[in-house]
C-alpha positions in Angstrom: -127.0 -86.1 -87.3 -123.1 -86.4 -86.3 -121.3 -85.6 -90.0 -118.6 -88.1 -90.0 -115.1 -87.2 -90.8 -114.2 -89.5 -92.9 -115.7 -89.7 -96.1 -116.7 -92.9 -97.2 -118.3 -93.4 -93.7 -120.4 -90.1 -95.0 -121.2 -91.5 -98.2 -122.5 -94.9 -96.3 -124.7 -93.2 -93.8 -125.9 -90.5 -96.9 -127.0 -93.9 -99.1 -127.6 -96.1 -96.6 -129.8 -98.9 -98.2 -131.1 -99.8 -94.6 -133.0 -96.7 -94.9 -134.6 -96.9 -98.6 -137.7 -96.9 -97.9 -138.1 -94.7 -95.2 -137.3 -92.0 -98.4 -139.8 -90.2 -100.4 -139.2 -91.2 -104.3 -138.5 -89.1 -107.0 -141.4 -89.9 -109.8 -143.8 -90.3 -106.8 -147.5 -89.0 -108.6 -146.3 -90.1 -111.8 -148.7 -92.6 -113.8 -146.9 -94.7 -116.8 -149.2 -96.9 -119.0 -146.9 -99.6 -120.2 -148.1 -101.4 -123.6 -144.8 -102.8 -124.6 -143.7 -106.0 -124.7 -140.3 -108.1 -124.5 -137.5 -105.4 -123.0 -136.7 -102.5 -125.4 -140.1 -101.0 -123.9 -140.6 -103.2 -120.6 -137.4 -101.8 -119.3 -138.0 -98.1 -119.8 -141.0 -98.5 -117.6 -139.1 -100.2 -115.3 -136.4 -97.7 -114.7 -139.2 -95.2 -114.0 -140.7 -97.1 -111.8 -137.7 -97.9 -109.9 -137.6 -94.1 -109.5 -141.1 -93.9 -107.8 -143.3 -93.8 -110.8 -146.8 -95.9 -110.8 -146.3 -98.2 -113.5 -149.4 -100.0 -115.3 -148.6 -103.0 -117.6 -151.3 -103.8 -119.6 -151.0 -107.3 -121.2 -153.3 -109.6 -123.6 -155.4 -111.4 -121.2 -154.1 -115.3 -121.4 -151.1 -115.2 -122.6 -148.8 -111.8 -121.4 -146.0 -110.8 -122.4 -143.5 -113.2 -124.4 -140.7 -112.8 -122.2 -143.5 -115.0 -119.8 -142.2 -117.7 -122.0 -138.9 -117.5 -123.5 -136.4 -119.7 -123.5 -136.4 -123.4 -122.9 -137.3 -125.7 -119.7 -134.1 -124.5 -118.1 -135.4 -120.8 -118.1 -138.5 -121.7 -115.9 -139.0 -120.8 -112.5 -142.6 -121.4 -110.4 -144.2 -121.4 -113.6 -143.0 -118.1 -115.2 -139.8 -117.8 -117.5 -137.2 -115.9 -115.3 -136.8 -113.6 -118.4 -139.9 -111.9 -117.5 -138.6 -110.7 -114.0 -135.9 -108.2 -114.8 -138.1 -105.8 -117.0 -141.2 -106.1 -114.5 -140.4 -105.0 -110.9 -143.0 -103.1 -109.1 -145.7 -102.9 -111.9 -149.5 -103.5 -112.2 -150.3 -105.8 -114.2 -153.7 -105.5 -115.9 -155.4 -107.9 -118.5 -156.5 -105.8 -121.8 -157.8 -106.8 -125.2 -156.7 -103.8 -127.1 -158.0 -106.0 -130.8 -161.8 -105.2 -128.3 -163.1 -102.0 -129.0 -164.1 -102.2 -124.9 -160.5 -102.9 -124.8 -159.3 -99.8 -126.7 -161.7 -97.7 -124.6 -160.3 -98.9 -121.1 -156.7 -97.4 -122.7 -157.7 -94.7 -123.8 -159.7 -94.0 -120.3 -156.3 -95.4 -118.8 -154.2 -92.8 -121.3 -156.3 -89.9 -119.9 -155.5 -90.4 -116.4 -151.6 -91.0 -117.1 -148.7 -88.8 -117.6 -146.9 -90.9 -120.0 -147.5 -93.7 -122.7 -145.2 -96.4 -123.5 -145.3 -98.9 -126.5 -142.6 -100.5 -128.7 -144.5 -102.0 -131.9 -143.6 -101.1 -134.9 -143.9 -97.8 -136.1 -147.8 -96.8 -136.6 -149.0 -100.1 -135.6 -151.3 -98.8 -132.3 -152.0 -95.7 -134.5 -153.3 -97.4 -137.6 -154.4 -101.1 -136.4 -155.8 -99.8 -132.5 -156.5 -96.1 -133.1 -154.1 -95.9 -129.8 -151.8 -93.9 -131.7 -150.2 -90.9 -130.5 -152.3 -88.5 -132.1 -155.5 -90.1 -130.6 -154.7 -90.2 -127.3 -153.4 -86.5 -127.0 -157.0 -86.1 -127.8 -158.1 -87.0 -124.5 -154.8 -86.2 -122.8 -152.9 -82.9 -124.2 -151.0 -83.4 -121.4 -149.6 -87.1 -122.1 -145.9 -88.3 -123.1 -146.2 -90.7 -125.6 -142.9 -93.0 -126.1 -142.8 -94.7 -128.4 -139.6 -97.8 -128.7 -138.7 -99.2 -132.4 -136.2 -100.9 -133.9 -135.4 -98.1 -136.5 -137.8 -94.9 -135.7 -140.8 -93.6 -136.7 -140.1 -92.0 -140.2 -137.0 -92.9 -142.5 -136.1 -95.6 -145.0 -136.1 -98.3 -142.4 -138.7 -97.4 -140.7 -142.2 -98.5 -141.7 -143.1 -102.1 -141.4 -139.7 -103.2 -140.5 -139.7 -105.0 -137.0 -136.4 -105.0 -135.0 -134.3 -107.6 -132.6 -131.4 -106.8 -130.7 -128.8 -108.7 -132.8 -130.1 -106.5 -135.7 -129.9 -103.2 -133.7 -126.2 -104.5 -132.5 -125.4 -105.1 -136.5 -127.4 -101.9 -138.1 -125.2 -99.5 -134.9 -121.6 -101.2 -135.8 -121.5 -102.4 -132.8 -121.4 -106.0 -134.2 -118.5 -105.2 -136.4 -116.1 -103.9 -134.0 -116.6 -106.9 -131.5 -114.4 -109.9 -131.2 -111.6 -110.7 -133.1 -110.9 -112.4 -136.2 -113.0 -111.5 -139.5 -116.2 -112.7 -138.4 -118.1 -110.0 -136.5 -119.4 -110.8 -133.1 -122.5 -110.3 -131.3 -122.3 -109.4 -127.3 -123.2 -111.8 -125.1 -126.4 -110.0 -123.9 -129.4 -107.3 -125.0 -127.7 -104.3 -124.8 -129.6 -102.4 -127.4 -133.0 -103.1 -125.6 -131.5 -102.0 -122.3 -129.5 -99.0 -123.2 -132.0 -98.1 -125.8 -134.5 -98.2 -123.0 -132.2 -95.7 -120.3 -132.2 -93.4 -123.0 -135.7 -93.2 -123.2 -136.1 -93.3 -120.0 -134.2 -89.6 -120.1 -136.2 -88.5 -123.0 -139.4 -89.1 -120.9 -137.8 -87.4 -118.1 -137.2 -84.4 -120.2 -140.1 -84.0 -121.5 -141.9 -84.1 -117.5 -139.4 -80.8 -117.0 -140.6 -79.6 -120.4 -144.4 -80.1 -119.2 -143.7 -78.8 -116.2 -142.2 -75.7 -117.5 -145.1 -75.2 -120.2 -147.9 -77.6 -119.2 -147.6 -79.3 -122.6 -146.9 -83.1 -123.1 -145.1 -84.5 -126.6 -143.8 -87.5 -128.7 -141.2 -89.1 -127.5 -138.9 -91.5 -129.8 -136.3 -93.8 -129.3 -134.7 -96.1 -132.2 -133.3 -98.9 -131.0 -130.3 -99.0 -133.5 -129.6 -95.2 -132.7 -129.5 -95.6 -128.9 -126.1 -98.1 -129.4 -124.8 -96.2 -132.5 -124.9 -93.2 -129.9 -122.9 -95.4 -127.7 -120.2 -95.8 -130.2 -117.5 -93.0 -128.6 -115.0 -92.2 -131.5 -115.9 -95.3 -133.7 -117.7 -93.0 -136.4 -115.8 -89.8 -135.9 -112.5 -91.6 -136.6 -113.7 -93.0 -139.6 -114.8 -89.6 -140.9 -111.6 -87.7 -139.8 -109.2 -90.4 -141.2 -110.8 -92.6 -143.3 -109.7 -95.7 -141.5 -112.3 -97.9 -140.3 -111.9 -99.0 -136.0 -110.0 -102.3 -136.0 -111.4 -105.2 -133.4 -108.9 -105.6 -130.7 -110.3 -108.2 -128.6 -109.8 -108.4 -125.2 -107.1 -105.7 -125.7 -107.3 -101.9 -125.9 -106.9 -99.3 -128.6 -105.3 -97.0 -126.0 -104.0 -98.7 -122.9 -101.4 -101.6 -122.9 -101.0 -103.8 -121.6 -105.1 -104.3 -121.2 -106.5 -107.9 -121.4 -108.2 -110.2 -119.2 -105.8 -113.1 -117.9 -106.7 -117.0 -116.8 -106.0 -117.6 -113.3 -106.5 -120.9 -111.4 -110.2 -119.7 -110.5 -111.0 -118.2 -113.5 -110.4 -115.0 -115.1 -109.4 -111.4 -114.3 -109.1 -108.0 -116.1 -106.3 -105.7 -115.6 -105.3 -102.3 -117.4 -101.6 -100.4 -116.8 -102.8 -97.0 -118.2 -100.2 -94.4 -117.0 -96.4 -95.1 -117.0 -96.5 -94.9 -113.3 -98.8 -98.0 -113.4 -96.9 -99.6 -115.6 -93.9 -99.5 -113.7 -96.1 -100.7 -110.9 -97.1 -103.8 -112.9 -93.6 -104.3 -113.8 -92.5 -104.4 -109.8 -95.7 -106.6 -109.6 -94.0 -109.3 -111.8 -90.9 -109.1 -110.7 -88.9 -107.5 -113.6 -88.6 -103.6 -112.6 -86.0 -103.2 -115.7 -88.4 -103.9 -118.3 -90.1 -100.5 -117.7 -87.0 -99.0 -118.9 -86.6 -101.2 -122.3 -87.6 -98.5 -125.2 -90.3 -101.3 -126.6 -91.8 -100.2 -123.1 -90.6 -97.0 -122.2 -93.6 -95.2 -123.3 -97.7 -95.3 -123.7 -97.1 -95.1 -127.4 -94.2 -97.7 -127.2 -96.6 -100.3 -125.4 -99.1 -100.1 -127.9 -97.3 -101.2 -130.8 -98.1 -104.9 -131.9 -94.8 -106.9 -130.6 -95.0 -105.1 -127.7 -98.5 -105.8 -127.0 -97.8 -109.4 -127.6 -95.0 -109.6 -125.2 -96.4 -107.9 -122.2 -99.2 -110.1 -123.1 -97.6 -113.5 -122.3 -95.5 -112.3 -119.5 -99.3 -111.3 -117.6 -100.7 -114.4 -118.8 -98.1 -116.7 -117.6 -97.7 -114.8 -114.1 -101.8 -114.8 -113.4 -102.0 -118.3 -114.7 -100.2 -119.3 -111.3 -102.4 -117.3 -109.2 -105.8 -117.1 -107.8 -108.0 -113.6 -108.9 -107.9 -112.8 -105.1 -104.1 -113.0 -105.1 -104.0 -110.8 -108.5 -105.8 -108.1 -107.1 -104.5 -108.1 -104.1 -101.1 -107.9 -105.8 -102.2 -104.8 -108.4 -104.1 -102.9 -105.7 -100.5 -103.3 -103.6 -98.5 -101.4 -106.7 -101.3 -99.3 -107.7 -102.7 -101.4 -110.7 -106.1 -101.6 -111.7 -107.0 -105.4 -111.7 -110.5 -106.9 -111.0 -112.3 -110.3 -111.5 -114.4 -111.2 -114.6 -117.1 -112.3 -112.3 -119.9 -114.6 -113.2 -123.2 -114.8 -111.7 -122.7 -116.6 -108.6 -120.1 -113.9 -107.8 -122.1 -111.5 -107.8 -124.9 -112.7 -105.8 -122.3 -113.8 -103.1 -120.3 -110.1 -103.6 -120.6 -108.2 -100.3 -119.8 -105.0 -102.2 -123.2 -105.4 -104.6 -125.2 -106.3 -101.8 -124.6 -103.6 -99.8 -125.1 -101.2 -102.3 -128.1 -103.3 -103.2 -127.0 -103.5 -107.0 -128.0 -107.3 -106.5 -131.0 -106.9 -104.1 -132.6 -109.4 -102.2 -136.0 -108.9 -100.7 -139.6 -110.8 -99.9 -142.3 -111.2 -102.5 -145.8 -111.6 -101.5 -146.4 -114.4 -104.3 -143.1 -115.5 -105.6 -141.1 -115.3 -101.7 -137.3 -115.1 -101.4 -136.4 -113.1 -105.1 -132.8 -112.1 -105.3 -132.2 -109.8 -108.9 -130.0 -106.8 -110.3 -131.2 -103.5 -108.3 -131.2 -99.6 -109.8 -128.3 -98.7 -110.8 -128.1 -94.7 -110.0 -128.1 -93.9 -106.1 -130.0 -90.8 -104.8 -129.5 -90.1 -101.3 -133.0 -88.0 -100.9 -135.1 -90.5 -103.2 -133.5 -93.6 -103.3 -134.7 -95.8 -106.6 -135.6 -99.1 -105.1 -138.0 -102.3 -106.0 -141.1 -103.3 -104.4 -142.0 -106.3 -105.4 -141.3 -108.6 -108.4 -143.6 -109.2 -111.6 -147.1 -110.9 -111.6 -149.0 -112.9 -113.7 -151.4 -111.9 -116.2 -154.1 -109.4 -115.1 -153.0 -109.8 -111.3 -154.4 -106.3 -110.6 -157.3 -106.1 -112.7 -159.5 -105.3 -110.0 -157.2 -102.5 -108.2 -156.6 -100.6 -111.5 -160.2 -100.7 -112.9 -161.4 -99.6 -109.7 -159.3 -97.3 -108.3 -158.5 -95.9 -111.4 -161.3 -95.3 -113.6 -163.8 -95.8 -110.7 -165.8 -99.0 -112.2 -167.7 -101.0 -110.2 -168.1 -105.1 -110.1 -170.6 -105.2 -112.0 -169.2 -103.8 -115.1 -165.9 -105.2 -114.6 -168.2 -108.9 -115.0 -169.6 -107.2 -118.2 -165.8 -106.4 -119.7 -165.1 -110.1 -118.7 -167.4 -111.2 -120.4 -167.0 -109.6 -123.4 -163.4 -110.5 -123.4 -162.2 -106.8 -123.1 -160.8 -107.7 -119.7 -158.9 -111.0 -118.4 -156.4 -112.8 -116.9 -154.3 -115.5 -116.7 -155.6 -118.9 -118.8 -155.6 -121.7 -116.3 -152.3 -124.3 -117.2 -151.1 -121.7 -119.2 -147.0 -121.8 -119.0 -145.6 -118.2 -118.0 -149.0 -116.8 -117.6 -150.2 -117.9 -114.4 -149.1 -118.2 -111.0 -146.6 -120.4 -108.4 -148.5 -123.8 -108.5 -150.1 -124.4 -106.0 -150.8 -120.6 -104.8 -153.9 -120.2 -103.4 -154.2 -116.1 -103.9 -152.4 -115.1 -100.6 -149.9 -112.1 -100.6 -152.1 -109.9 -103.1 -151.3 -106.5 -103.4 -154.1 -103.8 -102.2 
């Protein structure tokens, strides 16, 4: 292949999305036996299986997964709570009673033939209430990576018996109190700890697959949920310690850079940040008053950041965007080397041609649910391109293709397991559980 000269035309041919799946993936071979629920643990088996892995979701036969049915009528979409999509791309999704001791026997068979174990219930629950804990299971798989997702760990005051939701993972981290402004502390506007907890353990499973590989031996993985954001916190904590001053909220401003705010313009709203003198003599030439870069309340970084000079800079942005369209804003910052871009909604993103063709928002054919257009993986690897294959199913969907190609059981005692109630799958008129109405069981995976 011709190396172009120019760079970014190198960097488009390297991670050329038109070519995704013609790429081996990286987690190829690798089984993950998902038995969490919601998104703290959901979402770490969805970032491995965006990376290749073979991810099993085992579910309660009937009802699934809550995020099948959270929110209210507006959240509904053919049947299933559009909630449940994000954490579930690419997965099998098997029906299994774990409260069954049949049920409890298919995971641990299940747990033998996997490479890593996912749950997030609260701490000791599968050990103590399922005997799926992971000390059991190591017993029939030495080899196994057990992850285990919790609000607040698995030993520690907090810990035992104590369940966890995001908002409480945003207020235990400090998150919550450094967010808005005014004296009220704010929560963010979406589930950060459940996603970012989930990355993280994500790379702590990864870790330990090098570690197994080096020594053949697998191990306990733990995330808390809390811990992941309070990781997350840059100098928050470490400022506190060193001077004994607590962060302050800022809002839409910036401890460091000034001016930094996001501006109304007549199409909404757009961010921009003058962090070097050189841009902010760049900004001032964008508004049209050069002189102010030399005015000693501006002169300098430090000068900027002061209160009354924040305040001014402030209004002179927010009067000058007010006139103006984002397009015309960044086109003007880019012009004198400011960084500016659009707070961008959703509909912005689904129509940007920059996400699209780096399929951050990726559109693509499902068998059951057709046209699905969502967020894509984040990280690009040229030689094994993450990537999503097809969009979550109802309850139990593959129950057949797991149990048989898997553990090697035949129809017959996959009727018995039915029967018993070890095994199922969707309940019939069951919100979130079931199927597009109207499907007829065309476009099934084999």
């Amino acid at each position: 292949m011709t190396i172009p000269k120019d760079y970014f035309d190198w960097a488009a041919r390297l991670f050329d999305p038109a070519r995704i799946h013609e790429k081996p993936e990286a987690l190829a071979g690798i089984r993950v036996l998902d038995l969490s629920v919601i998104y703290f643990g959901p979402a770490t088996g969805d970032f491995l299986g965006e990376m290749g892995a073979e991810v099993i979701k085992v579910e309660m036969p009937g009802q699934g997964d809550v995020t099948r049915i959270l929110g209210n009528a507006s959240f509904f979409w053919k049947n299933v709570s559009v909630a449940f999509f994000c954490a579930n791309h690419s997965k099998y999704h098997v029906g299994i009673d774990m409260h069954r001791p049949e049920g409890q026997e298919l995971i641990r068979q299940l747990a033998a033939r996997s490479d890593i174990v996912i749950e997030n219930y609260k701490a000791g629950t599968l050990e103590e209430k399922f005997g799926l804990g992971y000390r059991q299971l190591r017993e029939v798989n030495p080899r196994l990576i057990y992850v285990a997702n919790t609000g607040f760990g698995q030993w520690g005051p907090f810990s035992k018996g104590r369940a966890s939701y995001d908002g409480l993972a945003q207020a235990v981290s400090g998150l919550t109190a450094i967010t808005g402004e005014g004296e009220v502390p704010t929560k963010i506007g979406n589930y950060l700890g459940d996603w970012f907890g989930a990355s993280m353990s994500a790379v702590g499973a990864l870790a330990a697959l090098r570690w197994r590989d080096r020594t053949g031996e697998g191990q306990f993985v733990e995330m808390a949920q809390c811990e992941g954001l309070v990781r997350a916190m840059d100098w928050t904590w470490l400022y506190a310690g060193l001077t004994g001053r607590d962060r302050q909220k800022v809002g839409n401003g910036d401890h460091v850079f000034a001016p930094s705010g996001v501006y109304r313009c007549t199409d909404g709203y757009v961010a921009v940040v003058a962090g070097t003198d050189r841009e902010f003599r760049g900004l001032c030439r964008m508004l049209g008053e050069p002189a102010l870069a030399r005015q000693e309340r501006f002169a300098t970084a430090a000068a900027r950041r002061e209160r009354p000079s924040v305040a001014a800079l402030d209004a002179k942005l927010a009067a000058w965007c007010r006139a103006r369209s984002r397009k015309q804003v960044e086109a003007a910052a880019r012009k004198v080397g400011v960084a500016a871009a659009s707070v961008m909604t959703a509909r912005d993103h689904a129509e940007s041609q920059h996400l699209r063709a780096r399929r951050s928002v990726w559109e693509y054919e499902d068998p059951v649910y057709g046209t699905m257009v969502e967020y894509g993986p984040a990280p690009k690897l040229s030689a094994t391109p993450p990537r999503i294959k097809w969009a979550g199913k109802p309850v139990g969907f593959h129950n057949e293709l797991v149990l048989k190609r898997i553990l090697g059981l035949d129809d017959a005692r996959i009727k018995e397991l039915e029967a018993a109630g070890a095994i199922g799958r969707w309940a019939e008129g069951r919100r979130g559980a079931g199927p597009p109405e109207g499907w007829k069981g065309e476009g099934r995976l084999v």
